[in-house]
C-alpha positions in Angstrom: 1.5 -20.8 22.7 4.4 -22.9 21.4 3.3 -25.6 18.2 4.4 -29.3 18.3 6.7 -29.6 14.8 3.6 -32.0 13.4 0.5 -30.1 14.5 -1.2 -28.7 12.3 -3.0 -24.7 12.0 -6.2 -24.2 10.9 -5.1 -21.5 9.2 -1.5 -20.0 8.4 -1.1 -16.4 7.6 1.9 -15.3 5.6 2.5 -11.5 6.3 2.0 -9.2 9.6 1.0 -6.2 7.4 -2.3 -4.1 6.8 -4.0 -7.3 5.6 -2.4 -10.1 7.7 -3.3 -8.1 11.0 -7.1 -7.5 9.9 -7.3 -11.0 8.5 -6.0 -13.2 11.4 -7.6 -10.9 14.4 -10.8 -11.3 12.7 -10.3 -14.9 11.4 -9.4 -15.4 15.4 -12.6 -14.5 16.9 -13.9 -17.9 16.0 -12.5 -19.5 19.0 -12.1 -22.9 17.2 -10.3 -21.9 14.7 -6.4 -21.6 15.5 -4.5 -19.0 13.7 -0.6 -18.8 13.0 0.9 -15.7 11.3 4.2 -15.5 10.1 6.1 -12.1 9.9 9.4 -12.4 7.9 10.2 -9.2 10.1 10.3 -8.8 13.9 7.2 -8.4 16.2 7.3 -6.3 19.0 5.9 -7.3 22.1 3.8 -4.3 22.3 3.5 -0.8 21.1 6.4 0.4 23.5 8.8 -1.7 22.2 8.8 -0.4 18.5 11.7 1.8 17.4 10.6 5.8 18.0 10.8 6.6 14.2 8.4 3.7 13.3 5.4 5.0 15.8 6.8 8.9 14.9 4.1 10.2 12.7 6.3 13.3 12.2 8.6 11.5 10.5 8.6 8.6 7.6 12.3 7.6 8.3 11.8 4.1 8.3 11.1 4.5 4.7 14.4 5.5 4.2 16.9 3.7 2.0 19.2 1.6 4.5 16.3 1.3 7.0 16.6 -2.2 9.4 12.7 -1.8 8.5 12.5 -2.0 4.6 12.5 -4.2 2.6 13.5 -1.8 -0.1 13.1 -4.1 -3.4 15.2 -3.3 -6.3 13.2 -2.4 -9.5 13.1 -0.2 -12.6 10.4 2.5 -13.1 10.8 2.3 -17.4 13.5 0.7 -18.9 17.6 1.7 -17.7 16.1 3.5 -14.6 16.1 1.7 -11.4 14.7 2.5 -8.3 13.9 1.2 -4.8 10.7 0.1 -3.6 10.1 0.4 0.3 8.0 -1.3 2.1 8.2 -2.3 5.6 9.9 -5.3 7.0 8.1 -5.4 10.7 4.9 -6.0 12.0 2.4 -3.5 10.7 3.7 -3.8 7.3 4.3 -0.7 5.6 1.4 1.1 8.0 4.7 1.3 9.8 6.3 3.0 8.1 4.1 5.3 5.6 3.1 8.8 6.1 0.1 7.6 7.8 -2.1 8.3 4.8 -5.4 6.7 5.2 -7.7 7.2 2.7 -10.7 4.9 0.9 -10.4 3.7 -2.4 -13.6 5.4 -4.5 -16.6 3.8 -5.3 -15.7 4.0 -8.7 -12.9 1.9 -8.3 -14.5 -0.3 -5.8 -18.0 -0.6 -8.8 -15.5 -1.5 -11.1 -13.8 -4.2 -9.3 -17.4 -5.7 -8.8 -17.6 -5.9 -12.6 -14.3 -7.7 -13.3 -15.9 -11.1 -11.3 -15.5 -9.9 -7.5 -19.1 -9.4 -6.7 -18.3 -8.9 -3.0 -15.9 -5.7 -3.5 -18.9 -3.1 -4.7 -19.2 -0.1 -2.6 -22.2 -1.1 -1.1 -20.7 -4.7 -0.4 -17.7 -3.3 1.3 -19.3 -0.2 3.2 -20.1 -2.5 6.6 -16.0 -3.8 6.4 -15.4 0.2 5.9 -17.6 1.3 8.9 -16.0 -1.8 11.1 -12.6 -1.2 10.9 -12.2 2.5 11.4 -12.9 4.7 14.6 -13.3 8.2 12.8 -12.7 11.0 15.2 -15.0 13.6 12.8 -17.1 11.7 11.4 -17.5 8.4 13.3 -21.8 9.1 14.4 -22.7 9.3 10.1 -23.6 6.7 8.2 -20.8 6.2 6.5 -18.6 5.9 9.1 -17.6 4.1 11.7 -16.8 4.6 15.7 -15.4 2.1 17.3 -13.4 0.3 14.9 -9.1 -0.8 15.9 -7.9 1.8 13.2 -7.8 5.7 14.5 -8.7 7.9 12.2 -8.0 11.7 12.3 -7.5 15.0 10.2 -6.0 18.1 10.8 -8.7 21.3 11.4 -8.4 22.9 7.8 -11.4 24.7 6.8 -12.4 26.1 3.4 -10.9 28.8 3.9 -7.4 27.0 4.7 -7.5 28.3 8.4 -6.2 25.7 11.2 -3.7 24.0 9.3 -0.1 24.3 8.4 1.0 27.7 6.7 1.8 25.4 3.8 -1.3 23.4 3.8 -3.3 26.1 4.4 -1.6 28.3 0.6 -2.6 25.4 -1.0 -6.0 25.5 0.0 -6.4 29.1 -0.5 -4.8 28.7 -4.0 -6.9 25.6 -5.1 -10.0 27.3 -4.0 -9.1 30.6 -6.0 -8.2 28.4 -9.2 -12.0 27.1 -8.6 -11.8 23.5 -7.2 -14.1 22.6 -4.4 -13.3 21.5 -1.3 -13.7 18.1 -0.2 -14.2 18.4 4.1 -14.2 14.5 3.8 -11.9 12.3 1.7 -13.7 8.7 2.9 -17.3 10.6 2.6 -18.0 9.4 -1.1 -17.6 13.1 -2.2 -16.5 14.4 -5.6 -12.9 15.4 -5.6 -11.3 18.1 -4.2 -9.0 19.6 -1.8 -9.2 18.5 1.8 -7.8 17.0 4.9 -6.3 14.5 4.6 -7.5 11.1 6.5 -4.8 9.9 9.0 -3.9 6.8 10.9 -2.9 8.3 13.6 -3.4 9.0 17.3 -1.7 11.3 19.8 1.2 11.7 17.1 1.7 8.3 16.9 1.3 6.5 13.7 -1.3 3.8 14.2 -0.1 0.5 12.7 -2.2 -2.5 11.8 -0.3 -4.5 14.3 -0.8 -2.4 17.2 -5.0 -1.9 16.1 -5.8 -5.6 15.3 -3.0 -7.8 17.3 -0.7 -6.4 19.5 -1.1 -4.8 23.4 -2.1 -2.9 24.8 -5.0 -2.6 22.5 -4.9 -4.7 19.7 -8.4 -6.2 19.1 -6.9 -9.8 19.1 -4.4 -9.4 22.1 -4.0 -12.2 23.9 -6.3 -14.4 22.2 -5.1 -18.1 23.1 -6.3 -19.4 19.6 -3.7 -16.8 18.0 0.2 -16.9 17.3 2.2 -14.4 15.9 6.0 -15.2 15.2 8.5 -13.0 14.3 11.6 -13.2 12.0 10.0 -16.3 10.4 10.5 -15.9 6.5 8.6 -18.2 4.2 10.4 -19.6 1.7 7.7 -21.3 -0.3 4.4 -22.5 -0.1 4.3 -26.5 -0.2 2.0 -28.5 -2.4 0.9 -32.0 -2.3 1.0 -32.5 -6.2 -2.5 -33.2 -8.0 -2.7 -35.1 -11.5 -0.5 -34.1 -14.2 -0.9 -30.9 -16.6 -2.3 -28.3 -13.6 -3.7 -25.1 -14.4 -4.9 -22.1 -13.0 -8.2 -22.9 -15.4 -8.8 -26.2 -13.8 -12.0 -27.0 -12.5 -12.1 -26.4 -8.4 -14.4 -29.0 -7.7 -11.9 -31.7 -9.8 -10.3 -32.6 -6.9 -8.4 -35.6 -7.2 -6.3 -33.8 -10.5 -6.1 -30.1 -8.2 -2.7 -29.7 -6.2 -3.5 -29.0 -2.6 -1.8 -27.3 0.0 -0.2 -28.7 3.1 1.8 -25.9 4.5 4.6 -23.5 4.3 8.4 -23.9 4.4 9.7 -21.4 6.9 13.4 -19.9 7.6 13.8 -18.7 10.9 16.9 -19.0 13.6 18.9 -20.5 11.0 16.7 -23.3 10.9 14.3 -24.3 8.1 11.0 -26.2 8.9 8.0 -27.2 8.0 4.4 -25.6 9.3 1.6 -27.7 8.4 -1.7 -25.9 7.7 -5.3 -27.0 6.2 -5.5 -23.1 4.7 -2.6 -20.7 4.0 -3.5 -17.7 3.1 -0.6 -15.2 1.5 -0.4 -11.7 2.8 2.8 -10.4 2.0 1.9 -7.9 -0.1 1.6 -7.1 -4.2 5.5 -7.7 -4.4 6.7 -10.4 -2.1 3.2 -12.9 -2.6 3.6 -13.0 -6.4 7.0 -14.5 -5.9 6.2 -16.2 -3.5 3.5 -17.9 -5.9 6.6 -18.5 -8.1 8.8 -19.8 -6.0 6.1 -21.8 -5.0 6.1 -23.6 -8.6 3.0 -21.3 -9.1 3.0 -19.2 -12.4 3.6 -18.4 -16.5 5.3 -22.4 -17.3 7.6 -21.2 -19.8 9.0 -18.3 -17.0 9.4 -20.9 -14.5 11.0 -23.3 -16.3 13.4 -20.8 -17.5 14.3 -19.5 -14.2 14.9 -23.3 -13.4 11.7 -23.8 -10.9 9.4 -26.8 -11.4 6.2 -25.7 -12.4 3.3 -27.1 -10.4 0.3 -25.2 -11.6 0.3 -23.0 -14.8 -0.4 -19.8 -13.7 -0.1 -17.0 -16.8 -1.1 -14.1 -14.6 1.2 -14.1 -12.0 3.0 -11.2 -11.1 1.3 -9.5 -14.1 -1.0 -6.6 -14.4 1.4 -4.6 -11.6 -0.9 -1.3 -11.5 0.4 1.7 -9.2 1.0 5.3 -9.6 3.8 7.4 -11.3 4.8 10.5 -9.2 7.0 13.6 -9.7 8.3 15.7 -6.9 7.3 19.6 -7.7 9.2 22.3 -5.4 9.8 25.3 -4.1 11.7 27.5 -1.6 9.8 29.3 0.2 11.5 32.1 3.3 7.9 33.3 4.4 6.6 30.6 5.8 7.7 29.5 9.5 9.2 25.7 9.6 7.3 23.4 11.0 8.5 20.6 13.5 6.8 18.3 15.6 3.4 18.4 12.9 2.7 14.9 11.0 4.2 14.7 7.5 0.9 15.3 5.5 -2.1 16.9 6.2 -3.9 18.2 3.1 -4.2 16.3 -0.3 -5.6 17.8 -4.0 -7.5 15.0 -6.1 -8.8 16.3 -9.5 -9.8 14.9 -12.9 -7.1 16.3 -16.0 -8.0 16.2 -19.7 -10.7 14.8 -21.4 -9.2 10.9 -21.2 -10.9 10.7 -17.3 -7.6 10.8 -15.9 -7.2 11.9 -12.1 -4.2 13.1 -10.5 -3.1 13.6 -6.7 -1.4 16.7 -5.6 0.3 15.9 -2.2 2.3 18.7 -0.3 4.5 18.1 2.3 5.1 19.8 5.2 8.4 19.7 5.4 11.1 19.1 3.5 11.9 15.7 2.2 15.4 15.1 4.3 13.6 15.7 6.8 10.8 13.5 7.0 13.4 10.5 6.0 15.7 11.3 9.2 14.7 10.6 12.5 14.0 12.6 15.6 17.0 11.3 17.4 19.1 12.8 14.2 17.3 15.7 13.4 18.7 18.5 12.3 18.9 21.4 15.4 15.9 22.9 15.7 17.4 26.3 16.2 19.0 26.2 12.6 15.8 25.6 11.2 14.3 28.5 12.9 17.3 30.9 11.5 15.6 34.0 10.3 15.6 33.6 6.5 16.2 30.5 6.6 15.7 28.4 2.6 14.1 25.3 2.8 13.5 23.3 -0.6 9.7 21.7 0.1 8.1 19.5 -2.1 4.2 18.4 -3.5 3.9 15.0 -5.1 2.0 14.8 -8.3 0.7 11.3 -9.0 -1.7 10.0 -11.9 -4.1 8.0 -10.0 -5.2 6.4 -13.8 -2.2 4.9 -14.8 -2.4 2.6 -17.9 0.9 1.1 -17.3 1.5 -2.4 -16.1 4.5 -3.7 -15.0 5.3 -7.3 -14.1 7.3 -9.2 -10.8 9.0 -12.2 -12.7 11.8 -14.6 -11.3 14.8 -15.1 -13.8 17.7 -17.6 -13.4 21.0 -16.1 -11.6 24.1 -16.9 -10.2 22.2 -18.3 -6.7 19.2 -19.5 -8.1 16.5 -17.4 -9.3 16.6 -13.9 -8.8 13.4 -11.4 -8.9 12.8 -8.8 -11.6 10.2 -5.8 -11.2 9.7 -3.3 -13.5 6.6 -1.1 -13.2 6.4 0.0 -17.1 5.8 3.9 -16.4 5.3 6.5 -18.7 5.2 4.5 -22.1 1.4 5.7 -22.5 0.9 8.7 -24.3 -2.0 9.3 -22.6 -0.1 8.3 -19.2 2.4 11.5 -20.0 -0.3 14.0 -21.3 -2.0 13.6 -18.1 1.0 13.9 -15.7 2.3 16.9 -17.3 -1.6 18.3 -16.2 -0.9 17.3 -12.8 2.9 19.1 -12.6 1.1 22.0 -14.5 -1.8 22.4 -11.9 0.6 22.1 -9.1 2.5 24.6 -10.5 0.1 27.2 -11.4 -0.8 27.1 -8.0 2.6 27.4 -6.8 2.4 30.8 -9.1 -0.4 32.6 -7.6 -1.1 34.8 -5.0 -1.2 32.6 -1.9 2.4 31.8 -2.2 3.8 35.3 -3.1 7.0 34.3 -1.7 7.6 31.2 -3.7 10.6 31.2 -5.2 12.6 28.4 -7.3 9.8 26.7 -8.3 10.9 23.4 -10.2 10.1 22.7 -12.9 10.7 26.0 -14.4 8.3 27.7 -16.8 10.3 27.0 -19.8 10.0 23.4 -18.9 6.3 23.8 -18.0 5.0 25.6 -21.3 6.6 22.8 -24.0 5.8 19.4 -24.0 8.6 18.0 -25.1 10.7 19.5 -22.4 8.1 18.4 -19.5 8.0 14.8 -20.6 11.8 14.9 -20.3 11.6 16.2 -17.4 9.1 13.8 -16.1 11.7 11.0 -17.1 14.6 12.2 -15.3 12.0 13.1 -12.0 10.0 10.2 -12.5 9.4 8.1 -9.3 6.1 6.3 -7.5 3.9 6.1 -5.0 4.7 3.0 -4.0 1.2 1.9 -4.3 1.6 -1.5 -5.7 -1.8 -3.7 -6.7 -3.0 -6.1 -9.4 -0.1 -8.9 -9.6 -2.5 -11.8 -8.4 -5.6 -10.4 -9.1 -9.0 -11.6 -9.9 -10.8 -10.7 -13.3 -11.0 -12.9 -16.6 -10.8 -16.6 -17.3 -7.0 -16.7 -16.6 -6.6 -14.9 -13.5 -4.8 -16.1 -10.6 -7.4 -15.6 -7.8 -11.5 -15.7 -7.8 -13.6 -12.5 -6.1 -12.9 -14.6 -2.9 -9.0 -14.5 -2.8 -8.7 -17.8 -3.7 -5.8 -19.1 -5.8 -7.0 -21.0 -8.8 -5.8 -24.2 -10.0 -4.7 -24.9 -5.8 -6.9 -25.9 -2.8 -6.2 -24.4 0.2 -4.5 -21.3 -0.7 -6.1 -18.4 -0.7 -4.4 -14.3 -1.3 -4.8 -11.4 0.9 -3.6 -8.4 -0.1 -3.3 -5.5 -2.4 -2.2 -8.3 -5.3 -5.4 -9.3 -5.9 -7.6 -6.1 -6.4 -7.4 -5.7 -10.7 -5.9 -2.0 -10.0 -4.2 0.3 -7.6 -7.6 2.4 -6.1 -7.7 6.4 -7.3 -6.7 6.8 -3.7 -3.4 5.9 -1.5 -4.2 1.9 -0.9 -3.5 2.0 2.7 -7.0 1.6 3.9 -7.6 -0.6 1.2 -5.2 -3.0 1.9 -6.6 -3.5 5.5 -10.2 -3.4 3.4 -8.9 -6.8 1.6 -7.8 -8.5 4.5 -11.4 -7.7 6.4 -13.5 -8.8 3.6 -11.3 -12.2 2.5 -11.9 -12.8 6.6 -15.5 -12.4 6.0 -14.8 -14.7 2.6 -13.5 -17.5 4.5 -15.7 -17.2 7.6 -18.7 -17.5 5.5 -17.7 -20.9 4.0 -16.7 -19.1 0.2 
């Protein structure tokens, strides 16, 4: 369906990821209502005609640095260390590219977002959205799950006892049940924490994008729908306003109409062209890093930052790009000759969630099943398989221990450069004290498990014990380790008189702009946000069906 340059969408979606596919395939089954989403990234025609490594779920290499499919956004984890952030530049979002981890935020964290103002993200609010966008291969026939919904999931066989997984996931359920912790059969069940199987979007070894469960064919719940448009390598530049009456704010009044700034559409790069797409709703789903500056390129932010960076503020906006919430992570490992290497098995199958300390902290304990070069390199430039299988072979493998509780905030900012304004992320880690006690729990857990008797072969274990036993010399260590989970929430979220959005997604202080994504829940969820992210974009469709 090709658009006249004046016609106008209904609605415009910005962003083909985990909550751009769920919100325009469900926002498209109102027949009336014509739906345009723009994917800065390309848009295969159908599940065949992604690249191998991006459906691969045995391998994560389009999260690789130098990937044609991330982004990979420069930004600094404390101050003078910087890191990349990946995220995935193609349809899907970064469900293409992930390890497939699929897992629902708590109902803790879900309760507590229902207290900060968004009434319609308790557990109990969000359980039908849960149920309807999931087909759960265990536990679809319970009541808290759901059947017949466009995302797969799936876990691996591992029982209590750690038989029918992995040989590594299955040491560290047998050491996690000797050191006492329960096991957890069901990670989206609403169950205390625990060790477990680990949720999956997958299906036949494929990883199970958003794209190819909400829009794209063969199965794609919106496929083909003649109200629907999907357009590929279209990057929006800005959102464009029709200016309101002088001084806006983020604190004005919704209903003051005549003073509000409206939206009339979005400026879009694409071909070497730039355009114009007119819209009566746009609604921003490029995720917690790219909609926050979009929102400042936009003219929508903090005045005093915008004027700096030399953009002309159109609504005053403190919050945005604040508040960035996600969680700190430190790679634990060990060499291990006993157990056989594993090839053609998705990257994750088992996952450790337990509280630390006395503060309420939680931590993640992650393991691999493989080892980390080889996830990131693709099946067409894998290593042999027969020198992998060399008797005696070392192979480094790693577990990822994450605090879940992070009290850091970073910020997304735009600053004035050489070519105009430039952006600047910074997540914040680590200056907590709290934040380090708690992570240095995590990396001692993981290794005390690493040190008992279901991995009598472990050797090399890193961090060393020396490290382990002092504080001082784990908290240095966690600085020179330190990376994340690149679970990025909170940088337009709703909460408080000054926040960017309401509990609906809408952008206060603009008409007809709305956010959906992982930058408007007030924190990154005690879980991987992967599910929630496709969460958001079902329940801001149900938002904007319903007239709120």
């Amino acid at each position: 369906m090709s658009a006249p340059a004046d016609e106008v969408w209904d609605v415009v979606v910005v962003g083909a990821g985990a909550s751009g596919c769920a919100l325009a395939a469900r926002l498209a089954e109102d027949p009336w209502r014509r739906v345009l989403v723009l994917e800065a990234g390309p848009v295969p025609a159908s599940a065949g005609e992604f690249p191998t490594d991006a459906l691969d779920a045995a391998t994560i290499a389009g999260a690789a640095p130098g990937h044609p499919l991330n982004w990979a956004y420069p930004a600094t984890l404390y101050e003078g260390r910087p890191y990349s952030l990946a995220r995935g530049r193609v349809a899907g979002g970064s469900t293409t590219v992930n390890g497939g981890y699929f897992v629902r935020p708590r109902r803790v964290d879900l309760d507590g977002w229902a207290e900060l103002g968004g009434t319609g993200w308790s557990w109990e609010a969000c359980l039908p959205a849960l149920r309807r966008l999931e087909a759960d291969a265990q536990y679809g026939t319970d009541a808290l799950h759901g059947s017949s919904g466009p995302m797969p999931v799936t876990r691996a066989p591992i029982g209590p006892d750690g038989d029918g997984g992995t040989a590594t996931a299955s040491a560290f359920v047998r050491a996690a049940r000797a050191a006492g912790l329960r096991f957890e059969a069901d990670k989206n069940g609403d169950q205390p924490n625990g060790i477990g199987p680990l949720p999956m979007n997958l299906r036949d070894g494929v990883r199970w994008n958003a794209a190819l469960a909400y829009l794209l064919p063969p199965v794609g719940r919106a496929a083909g729908r003649p109200n629907l448009e999907l357009r590929g390598e279209a990057t929006v530049r800005r959102v464009v306003l029709q200016p309101g009456g002088p001084g806006a704010s983020a604190s004005m009044p919704r209903d003051r109409l005549p003073s509000t700034p409206r939206v009339v559409g979005v400026e879009v790069a694409s071909g070497g062209t730039v355009s114009m797409v007119h819209a009566r709703e746009v609604v921003l789903a490029a995720g917690a890093l790219a909609t926050p500056l979009l929102l400042l390129r936009s003219g929508i932010g903090p005045r005093d930052e915008l004027d700096a960076a030399g953009v002309a503020c159109a609504v005053d906006s403190p919050r945005v790009g604040r508040g960035l919430s996600d969680h700190p992570q430190v790679p634990v490992t060990w060499v291990d000759r006993s157990l056989p290497p594993e090839h053609r098995v998705p990257s994750l199958e088992i996952v450790l969630n337990t509280a630390v300390g006395d503060a309420g902290d939680e931590v993640e304990v992650l393991p691999l099943t493989r080892p980390m070069d080889e996830l990131l390199t693709s099946a067409e430039s894998a290593t042999p398989q027969g020198a992998l299988d060399a008797p005696g072979s070392a192979r480094r493998l790693t577990a990822l221990v994450a605090l879940q509780t992070s009290r850091a905030r970073g910020s997304i900012r735009l600053v004035a450069g050489t070519d105009g304004p430039e952006p600047r992320i910074d997540l914040g880690y680590l200056d907590d004290r709290l934040d380090r006690t708690a992570l240095r729990a995590g990396v001692r857990l993981a290794v005390g498990l690493l040190h008992s008797p279901a991995f009598d072969d472990a050797t090399g274990v890193q961090p060393e014990p020396a490290v382990v036993g002092d504080d001082d010399s784990l908290d240095a260590w966690l600085l020179d380790h330190l990376g994340t989970a690149l679970h990025s929430c909170g940088t337009a979220a709703f909460g408080g008189p000054s926040a960017v959005t309401d509990g609906f997604g809408r952008v206060n202080g603009v008409r007809g702009l709305r956010i959906a994504d992982l930058s408007i829940v007030p924190t990154a969820p005690r879980r991987g946000p992967a599910l929630t992210a496709v969460l958001v974009g079902e329940r801001v469709s149900d938002f904007l069906r319903s007239g709120h």
